[in-house]
ROLO-908811 format. One line per 3 residues: their letters; for each residue z, x, y of C-alpha. Coordinates in Angstrom, 3 decimals. Each point is the difference from the previous one (the first is absolute). Example, Ala and Ser with C-alpha at 12.3 -4.5 7.8 and 13.67 -1.06 7.14 Angstrom:
<pts>
AS> 7.800:12.300:-4.500 | -0.660:1.370:3.440
</pts>
This chain:
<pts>
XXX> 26.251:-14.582:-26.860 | -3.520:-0.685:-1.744 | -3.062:2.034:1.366
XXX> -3.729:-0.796:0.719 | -1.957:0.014:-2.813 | -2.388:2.456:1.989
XXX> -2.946:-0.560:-2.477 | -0.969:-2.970:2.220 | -0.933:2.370:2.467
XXX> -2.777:1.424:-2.548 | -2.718:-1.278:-2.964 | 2.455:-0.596:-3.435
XXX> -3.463:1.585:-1.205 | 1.292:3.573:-0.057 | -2.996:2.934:-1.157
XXX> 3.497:2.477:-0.966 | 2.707:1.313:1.925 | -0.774:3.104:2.509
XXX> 2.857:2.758:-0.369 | -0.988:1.710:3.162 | 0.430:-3.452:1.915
XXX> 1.920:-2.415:-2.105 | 2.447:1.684:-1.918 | 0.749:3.529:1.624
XXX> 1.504:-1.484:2.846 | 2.490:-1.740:-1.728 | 1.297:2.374:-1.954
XXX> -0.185:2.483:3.330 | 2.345:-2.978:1.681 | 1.838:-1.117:-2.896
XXX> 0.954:2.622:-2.122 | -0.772:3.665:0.711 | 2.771:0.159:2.284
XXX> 2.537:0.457:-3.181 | -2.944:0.866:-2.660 | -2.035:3.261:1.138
XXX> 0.397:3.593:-1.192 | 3.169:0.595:2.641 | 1.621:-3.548:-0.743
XXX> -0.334:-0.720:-3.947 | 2.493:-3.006:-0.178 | 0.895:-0.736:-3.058
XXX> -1.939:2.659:-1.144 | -3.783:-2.046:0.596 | -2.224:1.619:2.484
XXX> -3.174:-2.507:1.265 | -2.561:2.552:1.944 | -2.098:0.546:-2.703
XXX> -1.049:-1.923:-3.234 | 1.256:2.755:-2.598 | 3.820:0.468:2.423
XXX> 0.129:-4.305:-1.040 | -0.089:0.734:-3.407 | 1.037:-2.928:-2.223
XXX> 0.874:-2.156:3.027 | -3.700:-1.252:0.309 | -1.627:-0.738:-3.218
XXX> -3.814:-0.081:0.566 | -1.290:-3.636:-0.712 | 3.376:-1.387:-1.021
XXX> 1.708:-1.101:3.540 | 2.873:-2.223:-1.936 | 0.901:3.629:-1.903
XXX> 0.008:1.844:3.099 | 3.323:0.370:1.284 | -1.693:1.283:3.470
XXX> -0.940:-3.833:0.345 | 2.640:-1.275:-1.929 | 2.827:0.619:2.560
XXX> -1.534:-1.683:2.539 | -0.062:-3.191:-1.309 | 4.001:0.232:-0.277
XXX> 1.754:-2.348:2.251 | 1.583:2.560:3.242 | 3.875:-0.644:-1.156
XXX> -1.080:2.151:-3.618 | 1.258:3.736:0.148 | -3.549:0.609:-1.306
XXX> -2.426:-1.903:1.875 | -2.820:2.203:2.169 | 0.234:0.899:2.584
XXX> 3.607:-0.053:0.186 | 0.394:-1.027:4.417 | -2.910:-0.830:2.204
XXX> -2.424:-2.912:-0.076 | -0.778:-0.854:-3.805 | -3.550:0.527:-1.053
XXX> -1.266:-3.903:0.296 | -2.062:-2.223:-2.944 | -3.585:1.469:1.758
XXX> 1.142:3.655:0.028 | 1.534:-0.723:-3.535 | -3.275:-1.329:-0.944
XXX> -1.759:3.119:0.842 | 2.227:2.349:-1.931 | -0.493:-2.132:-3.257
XXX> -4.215:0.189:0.247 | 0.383:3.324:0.857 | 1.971:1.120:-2.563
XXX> -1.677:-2.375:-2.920 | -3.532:1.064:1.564 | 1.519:3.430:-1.675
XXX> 1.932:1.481:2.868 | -3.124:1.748:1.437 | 2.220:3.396:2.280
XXX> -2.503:2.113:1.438 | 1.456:3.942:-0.941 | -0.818:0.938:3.827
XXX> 1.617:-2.945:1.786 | 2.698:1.336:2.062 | 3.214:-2.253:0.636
XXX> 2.231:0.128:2.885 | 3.028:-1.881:0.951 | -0.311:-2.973:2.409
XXX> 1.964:-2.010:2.292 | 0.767:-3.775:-1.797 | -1.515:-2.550:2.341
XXX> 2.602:-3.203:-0.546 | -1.886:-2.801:1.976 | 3.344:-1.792:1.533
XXX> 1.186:3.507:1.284 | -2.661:1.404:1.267 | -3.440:-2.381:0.332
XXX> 1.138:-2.835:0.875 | 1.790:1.045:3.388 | -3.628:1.729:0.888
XXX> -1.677:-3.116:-0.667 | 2.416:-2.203:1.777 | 0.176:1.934:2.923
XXX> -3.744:1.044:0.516 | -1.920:-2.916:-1.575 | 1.469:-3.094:-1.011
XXX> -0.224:-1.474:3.580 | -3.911:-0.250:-0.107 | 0.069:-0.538:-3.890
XXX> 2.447:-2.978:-1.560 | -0.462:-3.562:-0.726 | -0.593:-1.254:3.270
XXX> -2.053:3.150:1.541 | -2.093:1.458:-2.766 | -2.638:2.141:1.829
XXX> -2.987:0.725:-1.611 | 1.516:-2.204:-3.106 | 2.179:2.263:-0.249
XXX> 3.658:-1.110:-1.204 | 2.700:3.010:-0.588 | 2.964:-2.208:-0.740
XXX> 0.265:-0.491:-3.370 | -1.745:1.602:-3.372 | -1.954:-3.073:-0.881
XXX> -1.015:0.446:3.719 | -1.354:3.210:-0.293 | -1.595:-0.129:-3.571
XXX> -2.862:-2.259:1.631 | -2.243:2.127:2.175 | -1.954:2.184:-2.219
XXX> 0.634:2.970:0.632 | 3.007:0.239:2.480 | 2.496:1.832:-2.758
XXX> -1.460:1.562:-2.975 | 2.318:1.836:-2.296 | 0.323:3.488:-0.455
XXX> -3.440:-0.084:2.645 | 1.119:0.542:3.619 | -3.477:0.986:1.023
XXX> -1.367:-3.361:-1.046 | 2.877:-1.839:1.059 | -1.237:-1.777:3.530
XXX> 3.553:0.519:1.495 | 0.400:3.337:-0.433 | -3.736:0.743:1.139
XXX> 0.818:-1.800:3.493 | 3.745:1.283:0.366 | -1.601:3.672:-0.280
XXX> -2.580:-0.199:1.658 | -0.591:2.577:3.375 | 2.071:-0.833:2.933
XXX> -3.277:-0.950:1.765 | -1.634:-1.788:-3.002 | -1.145:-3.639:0.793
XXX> 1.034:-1.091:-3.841 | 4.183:1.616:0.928 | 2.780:-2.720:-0.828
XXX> 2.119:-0.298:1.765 | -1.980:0.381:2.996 | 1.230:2.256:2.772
XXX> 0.666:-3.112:2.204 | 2.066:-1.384:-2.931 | 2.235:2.861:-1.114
XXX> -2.475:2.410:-1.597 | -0.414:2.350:-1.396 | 2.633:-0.173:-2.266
XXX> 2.326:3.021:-0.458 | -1.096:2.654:-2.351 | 2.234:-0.130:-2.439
XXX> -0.360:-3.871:0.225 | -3.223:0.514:-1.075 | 0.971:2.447:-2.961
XXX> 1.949:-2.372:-1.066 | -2.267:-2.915:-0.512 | -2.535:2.382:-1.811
XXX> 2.837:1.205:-2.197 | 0.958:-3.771:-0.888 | -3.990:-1.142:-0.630
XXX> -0.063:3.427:-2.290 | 2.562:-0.876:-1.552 | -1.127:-3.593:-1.127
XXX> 0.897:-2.746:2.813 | 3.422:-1.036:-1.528 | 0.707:-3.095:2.420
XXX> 3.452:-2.190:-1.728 | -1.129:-3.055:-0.345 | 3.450:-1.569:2.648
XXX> -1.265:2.360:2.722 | -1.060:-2.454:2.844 | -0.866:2.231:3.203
XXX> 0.867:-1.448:3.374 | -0.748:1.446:3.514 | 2.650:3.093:0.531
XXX> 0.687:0.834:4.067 | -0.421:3.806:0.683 | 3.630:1.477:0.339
XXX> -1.558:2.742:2.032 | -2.697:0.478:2.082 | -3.746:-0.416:-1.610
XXX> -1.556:2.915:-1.504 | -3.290:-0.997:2.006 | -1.611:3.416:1.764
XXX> 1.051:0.543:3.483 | -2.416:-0.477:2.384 | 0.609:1.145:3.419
XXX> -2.189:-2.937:1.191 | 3.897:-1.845:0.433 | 2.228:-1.103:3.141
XXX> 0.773:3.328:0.486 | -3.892:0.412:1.128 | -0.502:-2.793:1.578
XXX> 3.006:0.762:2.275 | -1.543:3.251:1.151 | -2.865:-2.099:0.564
XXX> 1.980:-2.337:2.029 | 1.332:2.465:1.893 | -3.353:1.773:1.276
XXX> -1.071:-2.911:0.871 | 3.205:-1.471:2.164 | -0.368:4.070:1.263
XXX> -3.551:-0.718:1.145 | 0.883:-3.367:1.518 | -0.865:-0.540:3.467
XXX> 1.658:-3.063:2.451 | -3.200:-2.489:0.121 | -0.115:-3.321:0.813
XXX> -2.828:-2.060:-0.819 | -1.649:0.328:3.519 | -0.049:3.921:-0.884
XXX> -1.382:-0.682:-3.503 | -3.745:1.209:-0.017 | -3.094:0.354:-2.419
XXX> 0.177:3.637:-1.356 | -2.489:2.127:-2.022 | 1.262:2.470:-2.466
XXX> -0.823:2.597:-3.452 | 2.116:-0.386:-2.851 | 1.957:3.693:0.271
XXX> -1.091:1.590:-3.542 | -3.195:-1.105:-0.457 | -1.498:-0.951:3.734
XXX> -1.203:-2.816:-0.915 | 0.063:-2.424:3.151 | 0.912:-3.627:0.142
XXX> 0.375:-2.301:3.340 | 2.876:-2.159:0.868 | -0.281:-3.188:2.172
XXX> 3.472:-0.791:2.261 | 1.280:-3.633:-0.583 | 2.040:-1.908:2.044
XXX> 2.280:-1.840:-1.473 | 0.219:-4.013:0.147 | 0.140:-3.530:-1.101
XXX> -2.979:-1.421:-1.893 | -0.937:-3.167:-2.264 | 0.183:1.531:-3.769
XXX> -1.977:-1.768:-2.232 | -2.860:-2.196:0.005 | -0.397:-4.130:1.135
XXX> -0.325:-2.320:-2.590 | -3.744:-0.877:1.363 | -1.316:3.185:-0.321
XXX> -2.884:0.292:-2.481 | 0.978:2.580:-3.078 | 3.709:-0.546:0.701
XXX> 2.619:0.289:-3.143 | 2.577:-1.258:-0.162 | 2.059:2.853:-0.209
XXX> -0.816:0.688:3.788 | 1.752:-2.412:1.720 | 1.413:-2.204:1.583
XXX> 0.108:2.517:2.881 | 2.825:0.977:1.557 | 0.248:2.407:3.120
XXX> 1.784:3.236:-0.652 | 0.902:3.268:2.454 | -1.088:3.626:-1.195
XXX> 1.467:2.948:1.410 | -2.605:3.063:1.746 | -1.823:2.289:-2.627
XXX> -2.821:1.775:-0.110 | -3.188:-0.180:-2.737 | -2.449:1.484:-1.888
XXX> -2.911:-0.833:2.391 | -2.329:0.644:-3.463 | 1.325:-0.443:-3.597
XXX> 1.019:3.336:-1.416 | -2.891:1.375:-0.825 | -1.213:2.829:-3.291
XXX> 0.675:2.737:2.704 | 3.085:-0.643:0.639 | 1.330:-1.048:-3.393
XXX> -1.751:2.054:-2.734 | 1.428:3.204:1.078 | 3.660:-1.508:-0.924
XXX> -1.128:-1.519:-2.688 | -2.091:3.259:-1.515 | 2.442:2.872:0.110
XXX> -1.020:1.688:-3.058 | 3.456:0.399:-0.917 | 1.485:-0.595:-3.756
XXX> 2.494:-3.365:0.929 | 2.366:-1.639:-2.159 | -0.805:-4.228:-0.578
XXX> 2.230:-0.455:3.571 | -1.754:2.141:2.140 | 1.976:3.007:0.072
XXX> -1.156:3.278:-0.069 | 0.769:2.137:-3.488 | 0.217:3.125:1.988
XXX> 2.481:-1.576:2.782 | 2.174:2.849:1.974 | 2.171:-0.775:2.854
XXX> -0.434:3.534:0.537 | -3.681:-0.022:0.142 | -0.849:-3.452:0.837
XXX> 0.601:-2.428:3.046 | 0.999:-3.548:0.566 | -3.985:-0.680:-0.011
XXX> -0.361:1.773:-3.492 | 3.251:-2.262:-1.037 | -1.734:-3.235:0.454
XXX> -1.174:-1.911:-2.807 | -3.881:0.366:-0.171 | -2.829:-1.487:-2.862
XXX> -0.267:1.630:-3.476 | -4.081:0.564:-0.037 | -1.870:-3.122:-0.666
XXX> -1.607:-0.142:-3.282 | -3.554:-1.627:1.448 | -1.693:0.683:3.871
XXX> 2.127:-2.375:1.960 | -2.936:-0.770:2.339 | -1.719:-1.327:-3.027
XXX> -3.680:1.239:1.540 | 0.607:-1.987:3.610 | 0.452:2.817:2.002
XXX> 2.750:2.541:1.522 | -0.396:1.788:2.900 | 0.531:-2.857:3.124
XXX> 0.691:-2.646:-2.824 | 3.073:-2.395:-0.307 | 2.439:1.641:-2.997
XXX> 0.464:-2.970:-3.208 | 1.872:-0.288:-2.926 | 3.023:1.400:1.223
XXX> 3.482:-1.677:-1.524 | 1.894:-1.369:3.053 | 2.669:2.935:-1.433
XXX> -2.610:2.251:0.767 | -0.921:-1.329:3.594 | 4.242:-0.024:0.958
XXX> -0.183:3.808:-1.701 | -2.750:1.082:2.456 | 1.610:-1.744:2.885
XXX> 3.312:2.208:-0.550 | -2.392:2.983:-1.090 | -1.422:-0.321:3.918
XXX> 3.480:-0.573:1.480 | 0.865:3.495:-1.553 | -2.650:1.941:1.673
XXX> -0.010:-2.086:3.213 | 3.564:-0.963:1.192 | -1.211:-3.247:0.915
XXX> 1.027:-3.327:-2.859 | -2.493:-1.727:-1.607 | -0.239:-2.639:-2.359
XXX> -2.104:-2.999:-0.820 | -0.078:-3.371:1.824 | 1.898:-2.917:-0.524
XXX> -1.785:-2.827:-0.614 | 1.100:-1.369:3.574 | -1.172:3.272:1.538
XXX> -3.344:0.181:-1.677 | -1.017:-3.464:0.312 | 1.059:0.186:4.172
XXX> -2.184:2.943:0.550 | -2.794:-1.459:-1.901 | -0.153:-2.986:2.418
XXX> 0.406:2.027:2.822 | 0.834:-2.979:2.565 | -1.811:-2.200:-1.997
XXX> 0.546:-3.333:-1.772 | -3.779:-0.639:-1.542 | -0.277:0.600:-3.560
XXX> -1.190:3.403:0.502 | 0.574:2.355:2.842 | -3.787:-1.125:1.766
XXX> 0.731:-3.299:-0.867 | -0.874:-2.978:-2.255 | -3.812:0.683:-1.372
XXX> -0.224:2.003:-3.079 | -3.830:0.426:0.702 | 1.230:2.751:2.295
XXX> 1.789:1.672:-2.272 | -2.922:2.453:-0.790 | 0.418:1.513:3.978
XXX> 4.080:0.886:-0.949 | 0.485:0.183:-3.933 | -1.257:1.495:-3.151
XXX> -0.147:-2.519:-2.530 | -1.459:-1.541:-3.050 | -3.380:-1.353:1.665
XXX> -0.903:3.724:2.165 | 2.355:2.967:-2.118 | -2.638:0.717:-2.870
XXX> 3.155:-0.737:-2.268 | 1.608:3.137:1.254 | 2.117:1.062:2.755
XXX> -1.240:1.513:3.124 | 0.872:2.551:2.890 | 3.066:-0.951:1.905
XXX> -0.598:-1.017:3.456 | -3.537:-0.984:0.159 | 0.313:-3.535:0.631
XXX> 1.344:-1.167:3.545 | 3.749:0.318:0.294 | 2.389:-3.380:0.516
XXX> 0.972:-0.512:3.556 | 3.032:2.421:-0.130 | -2.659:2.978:-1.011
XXX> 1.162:0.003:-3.822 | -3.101:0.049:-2.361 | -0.427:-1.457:-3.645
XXX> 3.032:-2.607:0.289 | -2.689:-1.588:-1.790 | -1.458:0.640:-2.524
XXX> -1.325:3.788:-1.345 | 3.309:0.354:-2.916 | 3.129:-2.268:0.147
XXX> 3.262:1.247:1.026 | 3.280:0.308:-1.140 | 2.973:-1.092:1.900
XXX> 3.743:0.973:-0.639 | 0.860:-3.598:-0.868 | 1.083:-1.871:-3.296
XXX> -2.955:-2.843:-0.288 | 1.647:-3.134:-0.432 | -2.670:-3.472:0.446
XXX> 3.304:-1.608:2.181 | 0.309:2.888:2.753 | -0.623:-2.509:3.029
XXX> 2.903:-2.146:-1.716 | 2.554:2.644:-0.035 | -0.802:0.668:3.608
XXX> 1.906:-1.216:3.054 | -1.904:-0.786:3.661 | 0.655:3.146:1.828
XXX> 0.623:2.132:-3.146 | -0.167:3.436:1.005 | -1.647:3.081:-1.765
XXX> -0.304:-2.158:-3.207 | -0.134:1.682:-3.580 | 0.520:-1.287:-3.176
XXX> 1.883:3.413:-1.706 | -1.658:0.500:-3.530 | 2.024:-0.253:-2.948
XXX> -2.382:0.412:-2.468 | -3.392:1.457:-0.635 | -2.689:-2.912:-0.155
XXX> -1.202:-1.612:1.659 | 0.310:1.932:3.707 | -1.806:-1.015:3.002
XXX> -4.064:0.958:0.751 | -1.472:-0.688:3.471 | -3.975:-0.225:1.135
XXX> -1.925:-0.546:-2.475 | -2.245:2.493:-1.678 | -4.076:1.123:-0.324
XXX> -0.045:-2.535:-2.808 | 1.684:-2.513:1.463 | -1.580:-3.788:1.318
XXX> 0.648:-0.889:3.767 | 2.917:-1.978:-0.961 | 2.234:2.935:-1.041
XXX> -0.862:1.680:3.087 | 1.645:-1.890:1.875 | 3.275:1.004:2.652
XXX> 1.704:-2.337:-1.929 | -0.925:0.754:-3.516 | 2.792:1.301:-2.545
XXX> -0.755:1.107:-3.454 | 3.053:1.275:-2.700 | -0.473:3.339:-1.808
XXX> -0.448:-0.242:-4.113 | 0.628:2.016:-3.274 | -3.221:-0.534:-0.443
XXX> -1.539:2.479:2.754 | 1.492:2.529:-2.877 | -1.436:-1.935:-2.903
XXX> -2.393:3.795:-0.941 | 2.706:1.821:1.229 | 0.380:2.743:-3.521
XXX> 3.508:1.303:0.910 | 2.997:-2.161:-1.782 | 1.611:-0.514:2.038
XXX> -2.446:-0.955:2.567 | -0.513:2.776:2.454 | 2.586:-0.314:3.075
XXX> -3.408:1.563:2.402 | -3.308:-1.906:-1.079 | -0.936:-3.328:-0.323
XXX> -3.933:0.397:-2.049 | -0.871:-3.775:0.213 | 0.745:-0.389:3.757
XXX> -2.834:1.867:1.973 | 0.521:-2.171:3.079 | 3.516:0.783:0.479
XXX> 0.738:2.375:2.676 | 2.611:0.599:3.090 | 0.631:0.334:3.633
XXX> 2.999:1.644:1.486 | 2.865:-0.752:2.847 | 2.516:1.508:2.023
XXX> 2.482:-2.120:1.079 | 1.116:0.481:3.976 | 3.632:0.335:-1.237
XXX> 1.242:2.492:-3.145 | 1.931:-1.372:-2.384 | 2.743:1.385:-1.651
XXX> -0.398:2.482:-2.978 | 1.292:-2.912:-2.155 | -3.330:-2.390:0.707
XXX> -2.283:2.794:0.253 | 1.075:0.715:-3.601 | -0.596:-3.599:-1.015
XXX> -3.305:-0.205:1.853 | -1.412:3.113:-2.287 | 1.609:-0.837:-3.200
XXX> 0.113:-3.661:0.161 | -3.126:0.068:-2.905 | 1.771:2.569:-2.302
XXX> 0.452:-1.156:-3.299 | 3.817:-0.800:-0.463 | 2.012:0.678:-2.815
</pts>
């Protein structure tokens, strides 16, 4: 089996071999196993210059027997060392300069056995296993390829010999559990087992042998991931589930009335507006001015009761979840988390702290929350169903776009003229290019203010442009289930926005690039820096779902593995 000629992976131009880094290690892991003052095989001892005697002849490698036996094929009864991984061309390399540079052996380095790293027995199933899925031929993210050793020589950087500290991959596999820069990613597996990560350092100090045959190909876990638990699982959600069923009470939708109420830790209030459910025309006619084409043809669809968010959520009510002063891991949970100490509320998933002022100067107190991931708007709708027994989630598309026209069919909900727009919406032409406080313009005809206008708003839907082609007449509670992360769907229109977008009708697709400043890699599953019009609205559906759906509903953004 030939092996990597691991010089690729650093300059040919060499300024001398470092003992400390370059050649100490191999002799730790190579030889001082059988060759130190308690095991003197063949009576040579290797911890110390003067105890190798004549085996290393300073500036004369070819005379040294010390490098001698190493270049003897494995089947010779003298070749070095005698089982193990062989010391490959690069390492080989090493030992020659070093020894013909005149064996330089500082008297006060102090040698002590290692563990052999052999790449097939012990790398490679790490790397297969934790990384080769986001980093081969066909998925190489960040550029990254970890398939082969030509693959992994070409980043700058990634491996270099005997240098784990400057070696990119084990910087990111080491990093803190809660460290941005961590590979795998907590979502994705991390962070990798200690002694996983003892072993790559081991194999990068050690001088990246990679044989040159070694092609790496996705390995399945044989056991469950060695991601950290967090309780924010089924398990929670169930208890969640359960309060909530516990707190229902019979309604119909006759019963179903507007209600006011404080968020339970914080006391912050927020109004909901009782919806009856019904059959509506989704979508927008093909003569209406503005109208894309992804809004049509219209088609009339049923949505069940539900209650909403008679404001979008607003600073009050959001910053205090997402401001906990807590120390979080990337995912949300909380480093110190106790099931002795802490409650289903504390279990939830909340924001790591933002790295800039998430109102970005426009305002807090009374002011729409922005720039929250659609993750984080389904995290604080479960974080309220904790403290309140009652579900909430965001709107489907159908749901949203039905209490926006509130009886209506004009293109908005006080009908066709956009030159009265000013009287019901914040928008481009009267914001000041910056949000205002919720509820100042005049509601829509069902009492729910800002459907217009003020920030956009997520809904729980998957934005595809041919919705109203997937849909049947009489379609009821319609939702296109996400099954991946862009684009999602975004309702209203926003402070910035032209009368066009603010339309009932109007549909716009989440993008990467709303995270294009984001500085976390990977982007940050909480904050979205370039999207300062994006904010949310919540609902309560009439009738609970089972623990199953809620648990879709509030993880349906999560990154998957």
């Amino acid at each position: 089996m030939t092996v990597f000629a691991a010089s690729r992976l650093f300059s040919e131009t060499r300024a001398g071999v470092d003992f400390e880094q370059e050649v100490k290690p191999l002799i730790e892991s190579a030889c001082l196993r059988c060759h130190d003052a308690d095991h003197d095989e063949g009576g040579l001892r290797l911890d110390s210059l003067h105890a190798a005697g004549e085996s290393i002849v300073p500036g004369n490698a070819k005379d040294s027997s010390f490098y001698a036996r190493m270049l003897l094929p494995a089947d010779d009864e003298g070749a070095m060392p005698p089982d193990g991984p062989r010391i490959d061309p690069a390492q080989l390399e090493v030992v020659r300069q070093w020894i013909d540079d005149g064996a330089n052996w500082p008297a006060e380095a102090k040698l002590t056995p290692r563990p052999r790293i052999d790449f097939v027995a012990h790398v490679q199933p790490i790397l297969e296993i934790n990384c080769v899925s986001c980093h081969n031929e066909e998925k190489a993210e960040g550029e990254v390829n970890l398939t082969t050793a030509e693959a992994v020589a070409a980043p700058d950087g990634l491996l270099v010999p005997f240098r784990p500290q400057s070696s990119l991959l084990y910087v990111v596999v080491s990093a803190a559990k809660d460290d941005p820069a961590l590979m795998p990613p907590p979502d994705h597996g991390g962070p990798l087992a200690h002694e996983d990560v003892e072993t790559l350092r081991l194999w990068i100090t050690q001088g990246v042998s990679w044989p040159r045959d070694a092609k790496l190909k996705v390995r399945p876990r044989s056991e469950p991931s060695g991601r950290p638990s967090s309780p924010d699982d089924m398990e929670l959600v169930r208890r969640i589930h359960a309060k909530i069923v516990a707190n229902d009470r019979s309604r119909t939708d006759a019963e179903m009335q507007d209600y006011a109420a404080e968020v339970p830790q914080t006391g912050a209030p927020y109004e909901m507006v009782a919806i009856q459910g019904g059959e509506f025309e989704m979508g927008s006619p093909s003569e209406e001015s503005g109208r894309q084409d992804d809004e049509g043809p219209q088609v009339a669809v049923r949505v069940d009761p539900f209650w909403i968010g008679k404001h979008e959520v607003s600073w009050d009510e959001y910053e205090p979840y997402m401001l906990t002063g807590i120390e979080r891991m990337k995912n949300g949970t909380r480093k110190d988390f106790d099931w002795g100490r802490h409650t289903d509320v504390d279990a939830v998933s909340q924001p790591t702290t933002p790295y800039v002022e998430m109102s970005f100067g426009m305002g807090q107190y009374g002011y729409p929350a922005i720039s929250m991931t659609q993750h984080a708007a389904n995290k604080y709708c479960e974080w309220l169903s904790a403290q309140t027994g009652e579900f909430y989630r965001l709107p489907t598309e159908a749901e949203w776009e039905y209490a926006c026209r509130a009886g209506t069919t004009t293109a908005y909900s006080f009908g066709e003229d956009p030159a009265n727009l000013d009287d019901y919406a914040w928008h481009e032409a009267n914001s000041e290019e910056k949000y205002q406080l919720v509820g100042e313009k005049k509601p829509n005809p069902w009492g729910l203010h800002d459907m217009h206008g003020n920030v956009a708003e997520w809904t729980i839907d998957q934005y595809v442009p041919d919705y109203f082609s997937r849909l049947k007449s009489g379609a009821e509670n319609p939702f296109i289930r996400p099954t991946k992360l862009y684009p999602r769907s975004v309702r209203g229109g926003g402070w910035a926005d032209g009368p066009e977008l603010l339309r009932s009708a109007a549909r716009r697709g989440s993008e990467a690039a709303w995270q294009q400043q984001d500085p976390q890699l990977p982007k940050s599953l909480w904050y979205l820096t370039d999207a300062p019009w994006v904010g949310f609205r919540i609902v309560r559906p009439l009738k609970t779902p089972s623990a199953e759906e809620m648990h879709f509903y509030w993880n349906c953004s999560s990154p998957k593995p």
